[in-house]
SEVEX-786185 format. One record per residue: residue number from 0; residue in three letters; x, y, z of N, C-alpha, C in turn. Coordinates in pm, whole numbers. Atoms other than C-alpha are relative to their C-alpha. Layout:
REM residues N
+-----+---------+--------+--------+--------+--------+--------+--------+--------+--------+--------+
: num : residuo :     nx :     ny :     nz :    cax :    cay :    caz :     cx :     cy :     cz :
+-----+---------+--------+--------+--------+--------+--------+--------+--------+--------+--------+
: NUM :     ALA :      X :      Y :      Z :      X :      Y :      Z :      X :      Y :      Z :
...
+-----+---------+--------+--------+--------+--------+--------+--------+--------+--------+--------+
//
This chain:
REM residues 70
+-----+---------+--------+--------+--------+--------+--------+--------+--------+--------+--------+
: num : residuo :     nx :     ny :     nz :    cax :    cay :    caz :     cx :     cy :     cz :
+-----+---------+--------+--------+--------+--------+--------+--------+--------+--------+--------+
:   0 :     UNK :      1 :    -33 :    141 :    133 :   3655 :  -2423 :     44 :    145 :    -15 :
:   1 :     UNK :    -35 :   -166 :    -23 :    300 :   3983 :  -2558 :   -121 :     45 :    -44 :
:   2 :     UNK :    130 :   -113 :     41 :     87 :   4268 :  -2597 :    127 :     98 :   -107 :
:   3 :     UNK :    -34 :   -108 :     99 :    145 :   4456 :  -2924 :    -37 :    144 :      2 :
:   4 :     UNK :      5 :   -144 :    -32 :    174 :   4826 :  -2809 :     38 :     55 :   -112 :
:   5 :     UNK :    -51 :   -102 :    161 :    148 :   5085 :  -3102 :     -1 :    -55 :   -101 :
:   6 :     UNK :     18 :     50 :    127 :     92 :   4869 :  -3333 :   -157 :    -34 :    -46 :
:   7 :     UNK :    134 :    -38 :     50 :   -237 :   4934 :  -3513 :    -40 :    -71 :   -151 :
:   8 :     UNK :     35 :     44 :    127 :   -406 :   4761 :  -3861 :   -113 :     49 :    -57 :
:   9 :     UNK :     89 :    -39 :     74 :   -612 :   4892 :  -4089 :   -120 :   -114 :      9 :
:  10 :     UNK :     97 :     67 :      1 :   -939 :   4732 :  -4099 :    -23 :   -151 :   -151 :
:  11 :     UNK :    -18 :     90 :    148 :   -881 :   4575 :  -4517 :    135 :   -113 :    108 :
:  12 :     UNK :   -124 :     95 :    -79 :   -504 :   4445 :  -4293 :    -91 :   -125 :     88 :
:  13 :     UNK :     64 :     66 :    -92 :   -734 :   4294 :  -4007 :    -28 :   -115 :    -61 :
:  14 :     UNK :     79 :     99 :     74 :   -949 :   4096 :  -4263 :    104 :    -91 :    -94 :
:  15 :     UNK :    -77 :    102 :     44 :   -684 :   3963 :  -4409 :    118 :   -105 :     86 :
:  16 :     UNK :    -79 :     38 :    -76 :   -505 :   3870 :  -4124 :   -108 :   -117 :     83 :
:  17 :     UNK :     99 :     83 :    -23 :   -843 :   3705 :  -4013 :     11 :   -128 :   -144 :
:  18 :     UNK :     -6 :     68 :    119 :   -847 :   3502 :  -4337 :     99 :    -90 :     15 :
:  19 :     UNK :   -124 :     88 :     -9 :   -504 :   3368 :  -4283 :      2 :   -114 :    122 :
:  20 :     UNK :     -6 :     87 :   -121 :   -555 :   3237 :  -3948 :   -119 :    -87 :     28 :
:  21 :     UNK :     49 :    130 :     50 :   -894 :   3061 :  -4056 :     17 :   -108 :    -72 :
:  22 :     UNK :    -44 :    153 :     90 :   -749 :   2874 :  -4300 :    114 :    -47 :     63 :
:  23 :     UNK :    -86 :    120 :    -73 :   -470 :   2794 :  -4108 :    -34 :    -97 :     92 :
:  24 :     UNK :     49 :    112 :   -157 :   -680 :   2656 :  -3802 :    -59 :   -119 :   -134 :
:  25 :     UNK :     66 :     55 :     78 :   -864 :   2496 :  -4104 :     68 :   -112 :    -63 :
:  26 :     UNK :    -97 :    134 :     70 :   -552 :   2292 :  -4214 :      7 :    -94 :    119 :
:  27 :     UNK :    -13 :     64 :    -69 :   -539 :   2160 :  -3878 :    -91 :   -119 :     20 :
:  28 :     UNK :     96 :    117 :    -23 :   -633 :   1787 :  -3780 :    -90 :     57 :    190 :
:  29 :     UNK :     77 :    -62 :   -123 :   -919 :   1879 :  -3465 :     18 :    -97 :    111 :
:  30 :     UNK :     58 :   -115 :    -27 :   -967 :   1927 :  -3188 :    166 :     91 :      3 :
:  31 :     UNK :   -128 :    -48 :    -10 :   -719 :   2221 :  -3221 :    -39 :    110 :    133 :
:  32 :     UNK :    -24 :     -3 :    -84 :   -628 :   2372 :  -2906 :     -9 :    197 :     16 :
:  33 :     UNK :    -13 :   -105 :      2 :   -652 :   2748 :  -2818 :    128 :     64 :     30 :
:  34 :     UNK :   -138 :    -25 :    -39 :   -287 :   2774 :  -2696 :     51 :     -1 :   -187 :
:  35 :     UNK :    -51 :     16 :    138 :   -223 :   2639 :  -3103 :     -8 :    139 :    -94 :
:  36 :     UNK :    129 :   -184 :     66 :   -485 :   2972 :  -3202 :    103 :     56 :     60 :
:  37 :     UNK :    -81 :   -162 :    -71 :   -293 :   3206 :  -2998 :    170 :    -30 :    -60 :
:  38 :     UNK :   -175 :      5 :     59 :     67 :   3060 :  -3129 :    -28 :     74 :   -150 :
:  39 :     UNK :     -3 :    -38 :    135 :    -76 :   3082 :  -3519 :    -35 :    154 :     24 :
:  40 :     UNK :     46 :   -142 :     14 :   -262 :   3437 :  -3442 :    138 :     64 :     46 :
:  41 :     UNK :   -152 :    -84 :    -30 :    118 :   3560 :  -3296 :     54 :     24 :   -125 :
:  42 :     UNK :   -118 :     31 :    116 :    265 :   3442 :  -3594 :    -67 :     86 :    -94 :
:  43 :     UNK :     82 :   -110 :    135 :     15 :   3629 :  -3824 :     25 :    152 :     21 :
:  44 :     UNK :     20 :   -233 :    -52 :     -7 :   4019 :  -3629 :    176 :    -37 :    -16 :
:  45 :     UNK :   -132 :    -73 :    -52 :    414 :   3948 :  -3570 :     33 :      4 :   -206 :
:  46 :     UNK :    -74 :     16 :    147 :    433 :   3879 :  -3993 :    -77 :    151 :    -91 :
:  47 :     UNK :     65 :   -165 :     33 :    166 :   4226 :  -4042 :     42 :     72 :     45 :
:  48 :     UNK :   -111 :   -141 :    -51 :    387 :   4418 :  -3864 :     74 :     29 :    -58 :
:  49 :     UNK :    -96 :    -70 :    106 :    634 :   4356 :  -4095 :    -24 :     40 :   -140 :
:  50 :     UNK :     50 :    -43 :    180 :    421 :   4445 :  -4399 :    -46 :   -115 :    -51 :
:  51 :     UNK :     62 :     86 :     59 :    329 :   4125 :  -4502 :   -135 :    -11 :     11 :
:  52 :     UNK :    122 :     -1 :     21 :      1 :   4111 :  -4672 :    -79 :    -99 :    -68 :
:  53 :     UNK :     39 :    110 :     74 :    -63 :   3798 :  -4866 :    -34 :   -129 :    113 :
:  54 :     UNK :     68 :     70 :   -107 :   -305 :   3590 :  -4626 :     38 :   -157 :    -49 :
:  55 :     UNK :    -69 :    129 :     72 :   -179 :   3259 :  -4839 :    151 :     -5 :     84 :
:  56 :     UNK :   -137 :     14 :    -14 :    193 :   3319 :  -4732 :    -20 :     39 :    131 :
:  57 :     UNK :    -44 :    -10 :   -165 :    126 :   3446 :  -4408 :    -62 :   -158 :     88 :
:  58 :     UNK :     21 :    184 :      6 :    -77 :   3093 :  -4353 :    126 :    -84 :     28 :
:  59 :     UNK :    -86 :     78 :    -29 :    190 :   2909 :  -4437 :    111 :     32 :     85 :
:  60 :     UNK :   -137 :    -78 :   -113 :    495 :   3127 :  -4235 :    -75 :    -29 :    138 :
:  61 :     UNK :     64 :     48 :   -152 :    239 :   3057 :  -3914 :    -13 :   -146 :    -24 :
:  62 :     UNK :    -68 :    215 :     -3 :    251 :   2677 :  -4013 :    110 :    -45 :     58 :
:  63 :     UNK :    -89 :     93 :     -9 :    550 :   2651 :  -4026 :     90 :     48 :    122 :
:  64 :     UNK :    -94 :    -19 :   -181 :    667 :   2843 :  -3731 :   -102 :    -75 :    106 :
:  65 :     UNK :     99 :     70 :    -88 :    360 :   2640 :  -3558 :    112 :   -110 :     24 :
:  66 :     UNK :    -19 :    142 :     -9 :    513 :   2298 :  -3674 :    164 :     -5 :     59 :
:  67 :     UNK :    -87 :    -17 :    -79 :    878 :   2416 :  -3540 :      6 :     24 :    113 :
:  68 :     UNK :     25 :     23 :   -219 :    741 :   2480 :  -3182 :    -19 :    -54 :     46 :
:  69 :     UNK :     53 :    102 :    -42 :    611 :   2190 :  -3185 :    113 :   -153 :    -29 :
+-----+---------+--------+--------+--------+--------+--------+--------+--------+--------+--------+
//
């Protein structure tokens, strides 16, 4: 897994980046897999890096790069 060097989040960022990636595991049919967690949580820190802050849209952008890896 990469490691995000230098890249740091505010604590309000964190919680919303937490938020996004519960409800995304939350859309999933169970049991969901920790390899699935670690794909959606990539997809969330690589979409807060670029500024995105809307835990709704980052949700779905880790969906849907989920459901294309798959």
């Amino acid at each position: 897994m990469k490691i995000f060097q230098g890249t740091s989040f505010s604590p309000q960022t964190i919680a919303i980046m937490t938020q996004a990636l519960e409800q995304a595991v939350e859309t999933l049919p169970e049991p969901v897999s920790s390899g699935t967690v670690q794909l959606l949580a990539k997809n969330i820190i690589d979409l807060a890096a670029q500024g995105d802050r809307d835990p709704e849209r980052m949700k779905l952008l880790a969906l849907l790069a989920l459901q294309t890896k798959t």
